[in-house]
N, C-alpha and C positions, 0 to 999 in steps of 0.2 A: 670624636671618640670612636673608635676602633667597634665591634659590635661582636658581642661571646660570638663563641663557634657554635650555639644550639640557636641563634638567629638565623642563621645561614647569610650572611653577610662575608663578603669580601673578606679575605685574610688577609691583614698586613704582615710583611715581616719587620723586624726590627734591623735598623742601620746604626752601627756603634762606630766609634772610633777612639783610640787609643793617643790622646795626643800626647807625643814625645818627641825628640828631635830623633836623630841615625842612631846616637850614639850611647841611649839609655839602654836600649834592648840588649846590652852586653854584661849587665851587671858591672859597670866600670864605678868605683868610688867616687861620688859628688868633688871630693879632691882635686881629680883630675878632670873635668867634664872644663876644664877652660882650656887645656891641649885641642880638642876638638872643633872642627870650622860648623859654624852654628849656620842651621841649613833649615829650620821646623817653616821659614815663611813658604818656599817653594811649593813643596807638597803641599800644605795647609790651604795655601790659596787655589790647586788647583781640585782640593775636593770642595771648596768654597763653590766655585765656580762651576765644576761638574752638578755637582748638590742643585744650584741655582736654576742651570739651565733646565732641569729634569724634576724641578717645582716641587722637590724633597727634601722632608725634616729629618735629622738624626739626631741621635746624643754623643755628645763627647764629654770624653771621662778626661780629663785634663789634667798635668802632674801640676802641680802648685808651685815649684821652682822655677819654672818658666814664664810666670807672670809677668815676676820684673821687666823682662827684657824682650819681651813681645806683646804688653799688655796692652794696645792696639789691634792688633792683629787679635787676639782672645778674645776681645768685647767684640770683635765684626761677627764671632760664633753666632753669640747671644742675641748682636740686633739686627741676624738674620732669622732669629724665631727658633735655633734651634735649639735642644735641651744642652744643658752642662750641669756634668755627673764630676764626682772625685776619682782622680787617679792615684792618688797617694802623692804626697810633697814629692820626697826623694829618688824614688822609685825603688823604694826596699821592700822585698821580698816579707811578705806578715811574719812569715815562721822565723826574718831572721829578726824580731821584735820583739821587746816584753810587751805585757797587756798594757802597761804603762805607758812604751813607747811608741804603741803603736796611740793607743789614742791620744797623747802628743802629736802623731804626727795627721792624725786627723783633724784635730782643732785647728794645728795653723793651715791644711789645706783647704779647708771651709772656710776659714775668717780671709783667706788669698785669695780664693776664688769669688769673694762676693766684691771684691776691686771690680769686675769686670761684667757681673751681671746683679740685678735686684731680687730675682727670682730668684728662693728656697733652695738650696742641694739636696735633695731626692736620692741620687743614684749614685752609685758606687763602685766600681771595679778595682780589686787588687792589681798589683802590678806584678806582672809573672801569671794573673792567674792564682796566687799563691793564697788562696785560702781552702788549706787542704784537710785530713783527718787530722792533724798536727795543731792545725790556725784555727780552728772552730771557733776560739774562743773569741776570735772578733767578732763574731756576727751579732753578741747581744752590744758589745761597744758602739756599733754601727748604728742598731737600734737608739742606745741614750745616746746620742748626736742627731737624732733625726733623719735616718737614713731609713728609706721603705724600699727599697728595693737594691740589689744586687747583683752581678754579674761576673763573680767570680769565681766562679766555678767550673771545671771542665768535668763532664762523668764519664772520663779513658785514663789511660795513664799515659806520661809525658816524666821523663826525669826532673823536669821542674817543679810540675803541680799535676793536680788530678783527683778526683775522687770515680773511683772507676763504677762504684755502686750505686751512685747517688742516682739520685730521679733527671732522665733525660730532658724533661719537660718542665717549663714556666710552674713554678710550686710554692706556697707557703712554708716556710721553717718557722716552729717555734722558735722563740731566745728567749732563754732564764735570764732577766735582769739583776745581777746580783754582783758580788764585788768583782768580778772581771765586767761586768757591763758600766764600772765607774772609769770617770776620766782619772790620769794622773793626779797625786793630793788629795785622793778621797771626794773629787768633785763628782755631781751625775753625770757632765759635760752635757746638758741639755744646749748644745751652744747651735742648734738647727731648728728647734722644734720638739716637741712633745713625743716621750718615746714610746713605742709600738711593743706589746708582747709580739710580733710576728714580722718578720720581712718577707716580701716577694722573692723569690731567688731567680733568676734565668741566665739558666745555665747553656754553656757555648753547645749550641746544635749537633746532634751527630748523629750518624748512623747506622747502622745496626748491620755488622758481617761478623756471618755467625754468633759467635759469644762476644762480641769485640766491639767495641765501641769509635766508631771512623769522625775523629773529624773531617768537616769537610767545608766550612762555613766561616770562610776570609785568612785574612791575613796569608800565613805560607802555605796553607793549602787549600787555598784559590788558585794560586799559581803554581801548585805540585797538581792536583789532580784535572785529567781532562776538563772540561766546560760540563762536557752532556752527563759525567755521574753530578755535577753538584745541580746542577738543571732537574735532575731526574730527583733527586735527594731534595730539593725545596719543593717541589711539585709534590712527594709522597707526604711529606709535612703537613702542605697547605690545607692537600686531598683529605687530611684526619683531622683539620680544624686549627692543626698550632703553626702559629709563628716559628718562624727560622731566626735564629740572635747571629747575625753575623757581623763579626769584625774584622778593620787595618789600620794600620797608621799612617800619618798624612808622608812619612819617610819613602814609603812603599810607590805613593806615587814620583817620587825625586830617584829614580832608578838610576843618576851619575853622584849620587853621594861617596864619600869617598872610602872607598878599602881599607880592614884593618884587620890585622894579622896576629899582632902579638900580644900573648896570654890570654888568647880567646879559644876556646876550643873548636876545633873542628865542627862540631856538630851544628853550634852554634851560629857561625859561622855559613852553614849551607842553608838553615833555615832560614838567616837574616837575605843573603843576597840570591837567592835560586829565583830566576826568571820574575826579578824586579821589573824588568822592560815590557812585562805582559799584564801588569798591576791595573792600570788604569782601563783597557781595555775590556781587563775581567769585571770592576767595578760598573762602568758604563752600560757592560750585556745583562747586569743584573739587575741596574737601575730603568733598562728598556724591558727587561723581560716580566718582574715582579714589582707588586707594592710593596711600599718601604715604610715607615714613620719610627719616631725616636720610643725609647720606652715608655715617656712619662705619659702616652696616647693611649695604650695599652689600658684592657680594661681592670678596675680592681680584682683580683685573687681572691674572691670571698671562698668559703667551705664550698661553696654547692662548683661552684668554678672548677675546683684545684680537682676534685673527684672528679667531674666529664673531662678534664683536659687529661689527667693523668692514665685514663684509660682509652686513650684513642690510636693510640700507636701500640703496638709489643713491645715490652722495656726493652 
């Protein structure tokens, strides 16, 4: 168990990953996701492996569609000790769901993802990031499913998702349980576990220029900014007691995955492929340079906690 920051104990950060094959992160219609050459073993097995050699536990948030067809490779996650969080079945964006269909589509992620492991689903990440001023209203659904903790949240803005205002740092959110915190049909969907007035939030890491909120803590900018700002940036973190949440996808390490052009936007596009070939390198400097563990390590968010964490950094 990881030790508050008023112990003065070692800081772990936290090591996430997003498992999806190249081809989710485009927003492409489930429709078509069988056009696309299915590539999730490559990567996957080499942050297995990286992970292994370097005697570190992470959480992976896993999309639920991919079960079927790699549910071998999924359960090696598991009976290597590490945590497995929800990524959403489909990989639909919350805002574009009813309250109804999103916890539809939480039910079948949690009843799929227990093919593969015996342990609880705890954690949760939207997919996109997308639970924004717009999506709030999943966080009390997350709750009546048994979901204590969360990582969807970025507090910058991004055209996809963002909450620019929100608390930079590991935080309790209240959730009203009430009819948007019911499953589809009027159920509670208690189908994880006993539901929580509160969930942990932690939120993607970032840092502070001027008024602006920088991320800087995996995925495409690991490989967008220098080594030494995000070195410098988990170091000022550590130095104020909190965890860094950083994430990537097992895709990121399979940098000859293959090209795709049409009806994908440009921007999109520069985030997904920009200095893929430096992914794993970036990972390994971070896995030598800092401690890691998954979130379910982390210690509980009681009140007295969420006040000393929330005031150690400048918002």
């Amino acid at each position: 168990m990881v030790r508050l920051p008023h112990e003065r104990g070692p800081v772990v950060n936290v090591l996430t990953f997003d498992v999806e094959d190249w081809y989710h992160g485009f927003g492409l219609p489930p429709s078509t996701w069988s056009d696309y050459e299915p590539r999730l073993s490559i990567g996957l097995r080499r942050v297995l492996d990286l992970l292994d050699a370097h005697q570190v536990k992470a959480t992976f948030f896993i999309l639920g569609a991919l079960v079927q067809r790699w549910q071998p490779l999924l359960a090696r996650i598991a009976a290597a000790g590490h945590e497995i969080g929800a990524h959403g079945y489909y990989h639909t964006p919350v805002y574009h769901l009813s309250p109804a269909d999103f916890a539809a589509d939480l039910r079948q992620v949690l009843s799929t993802l227990r093919t593969i492991t015996n342990s609880p689903i705890r954690s949760y990440r939207a997919p996109f990031f997308s639970i924004t001023k717009r999506s709030l209203w999943a966080l009390p659904i997350l709750a009546s499913a048994g979901i204590t903790t969360d990582s969807s949240i970025v507090p910058t803005h991004n055209p996809r998702y963002g909450i620019p205002g929100c608390n930079r740092f590991p935080h309790l959110r209240s959730v009203a349980t009430g009819s948007t915190g019911r499953g589809a049909g009027g159920s509670s969907g208690h189908c994880n576990g006993s539901a929580s007035p509160y969930l942990a939030e932690y939120p993607i890491s970032t840092t502070r220029v001027g008024r602006v909120n920088v991320p800087f803590s995996g995925g495409f900018y690991a490989r967008l900014l220098p080594y030494r700002l995000i070195r410098q940036a988990v170091r000022q973190h550590n130095a104020a007691g909190q965890p860094v949440i950083f994430y990537f996808h097992p895709w990121e390490l399979d940098p000859d995955h293959p090209r795709i052009s049409d009806g994908v936007p440009a921007l999109y596009r520069f985030t997904h492929y920009h200095s893929l070939a430096r992914s794993a390198a970036r990972l390994e400097a971070l896995l030598c340079g800092f401690r890691f563990g998954p979130l379910v390590d982390l210690p509980d968010l009681g009140p007295a906690s969420h006040r000393s964490r929330g005031a150690m950094l400048p918002p």
